[in-house]
C-alpha positions as protocol buffer text, in pm:
chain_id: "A"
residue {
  index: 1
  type: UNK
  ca { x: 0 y: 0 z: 0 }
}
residue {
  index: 2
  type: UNK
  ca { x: 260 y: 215 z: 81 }
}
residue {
  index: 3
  type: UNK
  ca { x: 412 y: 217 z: -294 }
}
residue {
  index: 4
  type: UNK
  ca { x: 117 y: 297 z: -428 }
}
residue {
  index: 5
  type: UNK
  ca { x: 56 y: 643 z: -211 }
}
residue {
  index: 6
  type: UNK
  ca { x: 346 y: 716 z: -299 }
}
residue {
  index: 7
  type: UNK
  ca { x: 346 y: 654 z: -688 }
}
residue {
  index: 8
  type: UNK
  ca { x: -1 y: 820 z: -655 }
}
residue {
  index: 9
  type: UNK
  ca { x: 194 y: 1148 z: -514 }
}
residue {
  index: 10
  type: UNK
  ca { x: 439 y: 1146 z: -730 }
}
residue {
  index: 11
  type: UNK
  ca { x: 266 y: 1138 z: -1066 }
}
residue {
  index: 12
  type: UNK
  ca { x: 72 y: 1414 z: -915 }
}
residue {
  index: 13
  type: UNK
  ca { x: 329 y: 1636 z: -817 }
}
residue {
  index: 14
  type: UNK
  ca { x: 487 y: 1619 z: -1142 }
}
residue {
  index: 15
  type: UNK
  ca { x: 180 y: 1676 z: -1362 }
}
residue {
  index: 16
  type: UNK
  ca { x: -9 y: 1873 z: -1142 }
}
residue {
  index: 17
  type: UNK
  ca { x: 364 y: 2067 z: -1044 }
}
residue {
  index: 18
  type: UNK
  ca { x: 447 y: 2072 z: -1409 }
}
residue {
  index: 19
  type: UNK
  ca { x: 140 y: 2254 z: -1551 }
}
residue {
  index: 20
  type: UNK
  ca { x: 129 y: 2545 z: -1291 }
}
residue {
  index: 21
  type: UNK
  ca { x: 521 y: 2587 z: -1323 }
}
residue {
  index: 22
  type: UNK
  ca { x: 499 y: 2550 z: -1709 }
}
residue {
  index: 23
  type: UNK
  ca { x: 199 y: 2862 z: -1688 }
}
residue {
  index: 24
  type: UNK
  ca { x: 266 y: 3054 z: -1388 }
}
residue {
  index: 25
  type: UNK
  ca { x: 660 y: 3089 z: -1331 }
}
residue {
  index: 26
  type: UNK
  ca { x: 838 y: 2978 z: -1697 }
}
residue {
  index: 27
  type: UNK
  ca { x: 616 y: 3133 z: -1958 }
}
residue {
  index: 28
  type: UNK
  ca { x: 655 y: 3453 z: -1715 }
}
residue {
  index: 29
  type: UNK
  ca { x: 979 y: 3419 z: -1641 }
}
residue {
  index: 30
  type: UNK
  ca { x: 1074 y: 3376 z: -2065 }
}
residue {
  index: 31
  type: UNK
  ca { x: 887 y: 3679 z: -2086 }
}
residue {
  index: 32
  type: UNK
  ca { x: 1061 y: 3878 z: -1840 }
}
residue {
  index: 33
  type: UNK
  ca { x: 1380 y: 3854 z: -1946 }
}
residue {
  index: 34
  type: UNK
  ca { x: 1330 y: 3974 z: -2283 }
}
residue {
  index: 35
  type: UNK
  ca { x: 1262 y: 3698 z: -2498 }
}
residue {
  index: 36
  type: UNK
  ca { x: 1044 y: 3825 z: -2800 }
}
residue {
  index: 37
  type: UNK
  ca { x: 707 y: 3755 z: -2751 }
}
residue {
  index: 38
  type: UNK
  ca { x: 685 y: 3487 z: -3038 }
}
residue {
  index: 39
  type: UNK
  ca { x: 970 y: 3294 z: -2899 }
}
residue {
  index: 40
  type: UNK
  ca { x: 770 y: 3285 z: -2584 }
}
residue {
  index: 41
  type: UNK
  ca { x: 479 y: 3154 z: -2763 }
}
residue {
  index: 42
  type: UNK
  ca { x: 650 y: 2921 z: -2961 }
}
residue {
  index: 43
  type: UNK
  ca { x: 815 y: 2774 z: -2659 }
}
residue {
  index: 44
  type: UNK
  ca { x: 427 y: 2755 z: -2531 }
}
residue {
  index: 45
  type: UNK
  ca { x: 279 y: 2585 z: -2822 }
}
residue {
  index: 46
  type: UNK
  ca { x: 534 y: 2343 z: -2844 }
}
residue {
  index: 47
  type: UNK
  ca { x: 613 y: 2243 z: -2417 }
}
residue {
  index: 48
  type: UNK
  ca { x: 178 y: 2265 z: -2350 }
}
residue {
  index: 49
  type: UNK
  ca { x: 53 y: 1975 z: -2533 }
}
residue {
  index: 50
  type: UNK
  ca { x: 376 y: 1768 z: -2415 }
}
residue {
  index: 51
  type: UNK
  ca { x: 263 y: 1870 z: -2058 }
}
residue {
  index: 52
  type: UNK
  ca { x: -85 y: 1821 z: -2136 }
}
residue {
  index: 53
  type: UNK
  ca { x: -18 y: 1464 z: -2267 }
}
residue {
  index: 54
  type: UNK
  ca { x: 200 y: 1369 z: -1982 }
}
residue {
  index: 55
  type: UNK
  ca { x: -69 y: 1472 z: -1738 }
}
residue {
  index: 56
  type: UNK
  ca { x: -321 y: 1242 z: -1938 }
}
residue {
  index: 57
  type: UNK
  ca { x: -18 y: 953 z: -1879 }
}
residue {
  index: 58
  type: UNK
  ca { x: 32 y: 1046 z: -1493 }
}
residue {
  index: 59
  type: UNK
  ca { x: -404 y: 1056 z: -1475 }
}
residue {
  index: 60
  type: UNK
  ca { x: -424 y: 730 z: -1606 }
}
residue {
  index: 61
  type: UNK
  ca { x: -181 y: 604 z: -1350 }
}
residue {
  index: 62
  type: UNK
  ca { x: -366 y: 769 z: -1083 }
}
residue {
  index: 63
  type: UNK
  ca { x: -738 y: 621 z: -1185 }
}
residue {
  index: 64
  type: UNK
  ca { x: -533 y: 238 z: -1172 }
}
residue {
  index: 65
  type: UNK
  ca { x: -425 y: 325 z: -835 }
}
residue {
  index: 66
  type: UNK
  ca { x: -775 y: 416 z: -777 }
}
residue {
  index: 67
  type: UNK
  ca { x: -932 y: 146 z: -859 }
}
residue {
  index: 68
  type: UNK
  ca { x: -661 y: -73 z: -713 }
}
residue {
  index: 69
  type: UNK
  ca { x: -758 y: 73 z: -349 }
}
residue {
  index: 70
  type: UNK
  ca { x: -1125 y: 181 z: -388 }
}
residue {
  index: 71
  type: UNK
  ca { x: -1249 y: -85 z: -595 }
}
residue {
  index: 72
  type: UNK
  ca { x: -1497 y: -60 z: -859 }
}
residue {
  index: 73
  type: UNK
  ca { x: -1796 y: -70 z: -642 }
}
residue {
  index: 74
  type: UNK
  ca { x: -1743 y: 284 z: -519 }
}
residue {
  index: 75
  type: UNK
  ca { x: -1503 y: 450 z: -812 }
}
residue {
  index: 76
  type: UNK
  ca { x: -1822 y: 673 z: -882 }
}
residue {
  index: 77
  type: UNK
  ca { x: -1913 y: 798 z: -567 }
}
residue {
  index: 78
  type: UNK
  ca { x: -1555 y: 908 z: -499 }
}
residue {
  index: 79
  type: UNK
  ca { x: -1443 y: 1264 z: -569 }
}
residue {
  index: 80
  type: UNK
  ca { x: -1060 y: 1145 z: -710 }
}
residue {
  index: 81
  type: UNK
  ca { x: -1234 y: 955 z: -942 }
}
residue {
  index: 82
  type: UNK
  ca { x: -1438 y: 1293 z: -1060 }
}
residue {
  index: 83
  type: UNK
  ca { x: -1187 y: 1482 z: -1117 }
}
residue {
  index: 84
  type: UNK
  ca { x: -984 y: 1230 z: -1237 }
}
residue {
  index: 85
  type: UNK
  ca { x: -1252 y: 1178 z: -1510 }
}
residue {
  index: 86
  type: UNK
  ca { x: -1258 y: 1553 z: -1615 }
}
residue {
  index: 87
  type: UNK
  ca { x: -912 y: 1565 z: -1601 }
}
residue {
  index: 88
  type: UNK
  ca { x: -877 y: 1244 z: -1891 }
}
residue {
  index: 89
  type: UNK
  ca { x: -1167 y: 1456 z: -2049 }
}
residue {
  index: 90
  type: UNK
  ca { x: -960 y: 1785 z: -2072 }
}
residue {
  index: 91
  type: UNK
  ca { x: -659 y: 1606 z: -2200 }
}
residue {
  index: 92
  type: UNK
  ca { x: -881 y: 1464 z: -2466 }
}
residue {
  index: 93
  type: UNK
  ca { x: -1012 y: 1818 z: -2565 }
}
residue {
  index: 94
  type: UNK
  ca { x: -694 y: 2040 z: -2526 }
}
residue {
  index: 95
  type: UNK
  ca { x: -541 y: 1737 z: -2779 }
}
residue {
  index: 96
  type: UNK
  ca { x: -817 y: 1717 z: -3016 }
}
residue {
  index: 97
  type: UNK
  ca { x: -839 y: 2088 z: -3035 }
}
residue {
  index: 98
  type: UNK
  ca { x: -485 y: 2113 z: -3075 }
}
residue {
  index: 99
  type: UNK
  ca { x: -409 y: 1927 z: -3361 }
}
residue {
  index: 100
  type: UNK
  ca { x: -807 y: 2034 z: -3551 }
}
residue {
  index: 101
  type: UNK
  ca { x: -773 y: 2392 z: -3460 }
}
residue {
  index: 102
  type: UNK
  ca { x: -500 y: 2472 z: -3370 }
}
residue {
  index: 103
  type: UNK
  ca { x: -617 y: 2857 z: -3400 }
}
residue {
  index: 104
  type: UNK
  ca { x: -843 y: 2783 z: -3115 }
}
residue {
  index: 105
  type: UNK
  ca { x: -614 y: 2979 z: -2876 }
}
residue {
  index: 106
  type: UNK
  ca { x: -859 y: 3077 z: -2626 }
}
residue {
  index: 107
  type: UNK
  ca { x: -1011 y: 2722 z: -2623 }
}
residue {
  index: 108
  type: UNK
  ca { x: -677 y: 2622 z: -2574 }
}
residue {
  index: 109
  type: UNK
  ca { x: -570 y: 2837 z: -2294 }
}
residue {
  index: 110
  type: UNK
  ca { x: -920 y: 2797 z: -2112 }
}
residue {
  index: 111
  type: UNK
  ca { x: -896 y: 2395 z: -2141 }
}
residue {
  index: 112
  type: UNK
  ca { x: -508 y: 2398 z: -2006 }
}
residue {
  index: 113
  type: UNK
  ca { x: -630 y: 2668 z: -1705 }
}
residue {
  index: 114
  type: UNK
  ca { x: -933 y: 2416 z: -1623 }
}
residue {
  index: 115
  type: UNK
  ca { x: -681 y: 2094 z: -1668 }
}
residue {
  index: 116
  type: UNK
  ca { x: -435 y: 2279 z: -1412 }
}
residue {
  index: 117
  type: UNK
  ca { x: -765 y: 2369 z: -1175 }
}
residue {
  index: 118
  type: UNK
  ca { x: -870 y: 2045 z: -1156 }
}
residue {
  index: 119
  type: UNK
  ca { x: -520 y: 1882 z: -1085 }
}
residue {
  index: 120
  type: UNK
  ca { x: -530 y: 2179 z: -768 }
}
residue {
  index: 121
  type: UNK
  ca { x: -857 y: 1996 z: -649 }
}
residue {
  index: 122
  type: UNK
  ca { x: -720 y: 1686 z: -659 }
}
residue {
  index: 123
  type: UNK
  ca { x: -405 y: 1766 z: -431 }
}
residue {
  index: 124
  type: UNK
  ca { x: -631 y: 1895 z: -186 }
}
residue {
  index: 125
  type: UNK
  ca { x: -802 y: 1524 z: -174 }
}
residue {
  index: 126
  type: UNK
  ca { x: -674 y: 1249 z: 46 }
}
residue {
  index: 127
  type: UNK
  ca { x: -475 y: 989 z: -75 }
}
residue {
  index: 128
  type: UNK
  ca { x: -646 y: 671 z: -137 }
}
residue {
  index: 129
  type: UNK
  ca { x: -421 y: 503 z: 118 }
}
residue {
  index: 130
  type: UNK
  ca { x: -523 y: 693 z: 366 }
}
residue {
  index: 131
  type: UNK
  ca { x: -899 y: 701 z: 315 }
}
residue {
  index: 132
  type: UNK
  ca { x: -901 y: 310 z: 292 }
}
residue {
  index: 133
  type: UNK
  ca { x: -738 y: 273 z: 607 }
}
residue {
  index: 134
  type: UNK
  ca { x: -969 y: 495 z: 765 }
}
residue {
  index: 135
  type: UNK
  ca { x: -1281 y: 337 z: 634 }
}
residue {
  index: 136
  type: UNK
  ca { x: -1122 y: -13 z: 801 }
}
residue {
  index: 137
  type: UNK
  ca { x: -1099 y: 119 z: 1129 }
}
């Protein structure tokens, strides 16, 4: 049990880590020091859907270690698994939009913001470890 808490944190912290850093400190930073603005958003269009399709990787890993501690029987009425859910959803969409319309900018940016939202709710969630062992006692 104790592998899989901590494979379930780790996959988070990167993806969920990775997203907010990629948004909220590099892009920023890039722009800061006086990169022209294209280079910036060339370095955006090509390191976001990377991001996006590692989170859909690390997400998938998560919803196995789900179901490896919750079971089947009460995947749906579990929050993780929610969010999970939109999360593999939003991956789906950024992607699909990505390589269709890839002039969809704001569609874009709005699916990656809700993608990195979603991964915030989920840290805030126990771990499945934890909220086994307290169902057993």
């Amino acid at each position: 049990m104790r592998a899989g808490a901590i494979a379930w944190q780790l996959a988070q912290t990167f993806w969920v880590g990775g997203l907010w850093l990629l948004h909220f400190v590099v892009l920023p930073a890039l722009d800061r020091i006086g990169l022209a603005s294209m280079l910036v958003e060339e370095v955006a269009a090509s390191l976001r859907p990377l991001l996006v399709a590692f989170a859909g990787f690390c997400a998938l890993l998560q919803a196995v270690l789900l179901i490896q501690y919750a079971g089947l029987a009460q995947l749906w009425r579990d929050t993780r698994a929610q969010l999970l859910t939109a999360v593999l959803a939003l991956v789906v969409v950024f992607l699909l939009v990505r390589f269709r319309m890839p002039e969809a900018l704001y569609w874009l940016n709005f699916s990656y913001l809700l993608l990195a939202f979603c991964g915030l709710l989920l840290v805030i969630q126990p771990l499945p470890a934890s909220s086994v062992e307290s169902r057993a006692r």
